[in-house]
N, C-alpha and C positions, 0 to 999 in steps of 0.2 A: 589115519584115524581122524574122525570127523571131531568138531569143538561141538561141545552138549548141547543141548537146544535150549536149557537155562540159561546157561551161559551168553548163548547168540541174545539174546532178548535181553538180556541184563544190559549187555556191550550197548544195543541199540536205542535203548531207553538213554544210557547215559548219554550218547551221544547228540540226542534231540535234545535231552537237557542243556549241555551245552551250546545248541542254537540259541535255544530262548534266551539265554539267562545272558549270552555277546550281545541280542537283539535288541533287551532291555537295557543292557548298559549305553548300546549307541545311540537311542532313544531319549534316554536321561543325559547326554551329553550333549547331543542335540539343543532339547530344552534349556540347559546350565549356559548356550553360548550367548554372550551380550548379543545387543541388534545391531545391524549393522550400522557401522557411522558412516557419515559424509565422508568425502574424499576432499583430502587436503585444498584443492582449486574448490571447490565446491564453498570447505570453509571460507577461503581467502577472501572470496568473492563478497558472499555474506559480510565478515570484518570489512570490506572496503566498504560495500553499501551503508553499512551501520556508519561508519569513521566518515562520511561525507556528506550525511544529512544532519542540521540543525536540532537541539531538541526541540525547536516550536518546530520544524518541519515532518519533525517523526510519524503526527499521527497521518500526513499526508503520504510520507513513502507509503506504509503500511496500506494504505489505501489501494495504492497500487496494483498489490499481490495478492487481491481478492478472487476469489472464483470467476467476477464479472469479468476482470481486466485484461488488459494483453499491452501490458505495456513497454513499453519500445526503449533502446538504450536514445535518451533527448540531449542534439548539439546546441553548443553557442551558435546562432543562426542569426541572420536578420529578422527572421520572424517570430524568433521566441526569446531572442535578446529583447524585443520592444514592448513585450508583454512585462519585461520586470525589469523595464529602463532605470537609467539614473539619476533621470528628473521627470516628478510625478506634481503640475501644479499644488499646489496646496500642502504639501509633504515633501520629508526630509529623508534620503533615502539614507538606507545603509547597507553593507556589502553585499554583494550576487554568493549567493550558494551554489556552487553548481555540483550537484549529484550525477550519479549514472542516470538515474530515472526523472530527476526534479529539477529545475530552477524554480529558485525561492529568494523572494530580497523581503525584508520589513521596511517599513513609511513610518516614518511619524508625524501625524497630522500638524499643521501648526495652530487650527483651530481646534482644542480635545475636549469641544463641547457636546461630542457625540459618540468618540472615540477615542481613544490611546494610542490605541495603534492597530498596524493592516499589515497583514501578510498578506502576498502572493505567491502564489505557486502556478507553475506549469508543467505538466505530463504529458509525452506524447504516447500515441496509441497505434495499430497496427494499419489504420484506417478509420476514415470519417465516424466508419458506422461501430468500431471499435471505441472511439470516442462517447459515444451517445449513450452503449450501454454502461459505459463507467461513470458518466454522469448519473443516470436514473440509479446505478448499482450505490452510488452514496445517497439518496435520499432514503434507501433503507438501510443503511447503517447501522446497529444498534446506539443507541444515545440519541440518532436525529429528531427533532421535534420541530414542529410548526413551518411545516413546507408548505411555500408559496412561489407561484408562479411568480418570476422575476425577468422577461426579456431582456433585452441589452443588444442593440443595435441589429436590429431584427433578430436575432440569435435564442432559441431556446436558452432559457435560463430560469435557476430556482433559487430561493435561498431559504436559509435555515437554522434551528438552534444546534448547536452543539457544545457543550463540556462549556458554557458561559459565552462562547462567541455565536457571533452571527456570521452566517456563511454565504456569499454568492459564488453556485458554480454553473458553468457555462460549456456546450461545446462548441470548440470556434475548427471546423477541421477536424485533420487527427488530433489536436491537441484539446485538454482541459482544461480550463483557464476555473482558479480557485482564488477569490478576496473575505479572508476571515479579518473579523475586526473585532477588539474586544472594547465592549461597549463603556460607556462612563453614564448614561444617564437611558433610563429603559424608556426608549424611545425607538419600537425596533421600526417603524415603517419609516421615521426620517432618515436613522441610519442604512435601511434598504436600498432608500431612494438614491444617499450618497455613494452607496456600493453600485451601483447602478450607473451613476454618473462616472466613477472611477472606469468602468468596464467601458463604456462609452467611447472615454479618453484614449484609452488601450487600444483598442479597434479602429480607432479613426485613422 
């Protein structure tokens, strides 16, 4: 004996109904799951780079890991140790930072009739031409003001305003050679000229 043909139709209605109604539940659970997070090495990584840069050297990590950059884990070397040596004529150093991605030391002038003080920082890049674009990639910054062509021992160089300092940055090689100085008296084209001499000294 056959099952009614209401019957069949009822059975098969419900049946679609409950496609739908699994469909939408695994839809909306879907939706309800957080996003994914980093993976623990991923975090760690991050917590190291934070925990090894200076906060004056922050806003230069961050520079870094711009769209333009391709920056490279940077050693203690002879050639980027002498970029943020431990005796700088005219200036009192004080300790090497060494980051994954930065060497950074601070100066303190002994003359602070034009300055307080000079940070330097260095970054390496993945190559020369790697270099160049993260230089040009900081003069548009957000915040940067008043760029100006700055040379330094034949070397493309620029400097600049930023957040109250004045910036010279430079590509020497794969690396970027950066002297921020936070100014004492608004004289920016003598203190240029001293950021300029400082770079000089570095490169010779």
């Amino acid at each position: 004996m056959g099952i009614p043909t209401g019957s069949l139709g009822r059975t098969a209605a419900a049946s679609a109904a409950a496609v739908l109604i699994s469909a939408a539940l695994l839809v909306a659970a879907c939706a309800q799951r957080p996003p994914a997070t980093r993976s623990s090495a991923e975090s760690s990584v991050t917590t190291s780079i934070a925990g090894s840069v200076p906060a004056s050297a922050a806003k230069d990590e961050s520079r870094t890991q711009g769209p333009a950059s391709a920056a490279v884990p940077i050693a203690e070397d002879g050639e980027t140790r002498d970029l943020v040596r431990d005796e700088l004529p005219g200036y009192t150093a004080g300790p090497l930072s060494a980051g994954p991605l930065l060497l950074t030391r601070q100066y303190v002038p002994q003359d602070k009739s034009l300055h307080d003080r000079l940070t330097i920082t260095v970054s390496r890049y993945a190559d020369a031409a790697g270099a160049l674009r993260e230089m040009h990639a900081r003069l548009k910054t957000p915040g940067v003001t008043e760029v100006r062509r700055a040379p330094v021992a034949g070397l493309e160089g620029y400097s600049y305003a930023d957040d109250g300092e004045l910036v010279l940055t430079l590509a020497h090689g794969s690396l970027v050679l950066e002297l921020a100085a936070q100014p004492t008296l608004d004289r920016p084209d003598s203190l240029r000229a001293a950021l300029v001499e400082v770079g000089e000294i570095l490169l010779d």
